[in-house]
C-alpha positions as CSV (number, residue, x, y, z in Angstrom):
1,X,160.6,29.5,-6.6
2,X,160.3,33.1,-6.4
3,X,156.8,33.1,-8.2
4,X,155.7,30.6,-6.0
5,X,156.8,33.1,-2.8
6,X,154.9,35.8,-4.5
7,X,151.9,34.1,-5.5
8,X,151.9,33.2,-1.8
9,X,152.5,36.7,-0.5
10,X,149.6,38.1,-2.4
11,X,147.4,36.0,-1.0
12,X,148.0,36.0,2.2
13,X,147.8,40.1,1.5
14,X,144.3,39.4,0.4
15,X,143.6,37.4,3.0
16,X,144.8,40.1,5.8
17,X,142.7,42.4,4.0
18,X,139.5,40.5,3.9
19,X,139.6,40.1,7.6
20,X,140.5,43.5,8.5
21,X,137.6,45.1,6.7
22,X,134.8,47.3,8.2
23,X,131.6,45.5,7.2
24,X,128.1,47.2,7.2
25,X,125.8,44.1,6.9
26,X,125.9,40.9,7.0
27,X,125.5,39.8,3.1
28,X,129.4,41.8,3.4
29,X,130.7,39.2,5.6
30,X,129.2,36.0,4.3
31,X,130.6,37.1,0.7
32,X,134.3,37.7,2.4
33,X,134.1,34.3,4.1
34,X,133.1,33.0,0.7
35,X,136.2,34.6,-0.4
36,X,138.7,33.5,2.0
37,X,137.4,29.8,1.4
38,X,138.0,30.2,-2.6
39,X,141.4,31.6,-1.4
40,X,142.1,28.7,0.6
41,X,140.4,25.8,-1.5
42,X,143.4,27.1,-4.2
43,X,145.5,26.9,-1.7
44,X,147.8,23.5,-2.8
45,X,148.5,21.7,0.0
46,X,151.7,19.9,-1.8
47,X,153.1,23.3,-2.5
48,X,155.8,24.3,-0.3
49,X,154.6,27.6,1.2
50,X,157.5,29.8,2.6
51,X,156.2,30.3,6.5
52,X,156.4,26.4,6.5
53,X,159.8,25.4,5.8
């Protein structure tokens, strides 16, 4: 259970970070929106995440 916290933790970190970037182009942003969807697409959806108990 704890692993499971933390593996959710550190993504939503990365996430956070990802959006709160300063970007200088545009190539920048499309490759952190192709990052966040990766993020998400490993994202289970039959995992219990904590901030939705």
């Amino acid at each position: 259970e704890q692993a499971k916290n933390f593996q959710w933790g550190l993504r939503r970190s990365t996430l956070n970070h990802l959006m709160f970037m300063s970007y200088t182009d545009e190539a920048q942003v499309a490759n952190a929106t192709r990052n966040y969807e990766i993020l998400h697409e490993r994202d289970d959806d039959e995992t219990e995440r904590p901030d939705k108990r």
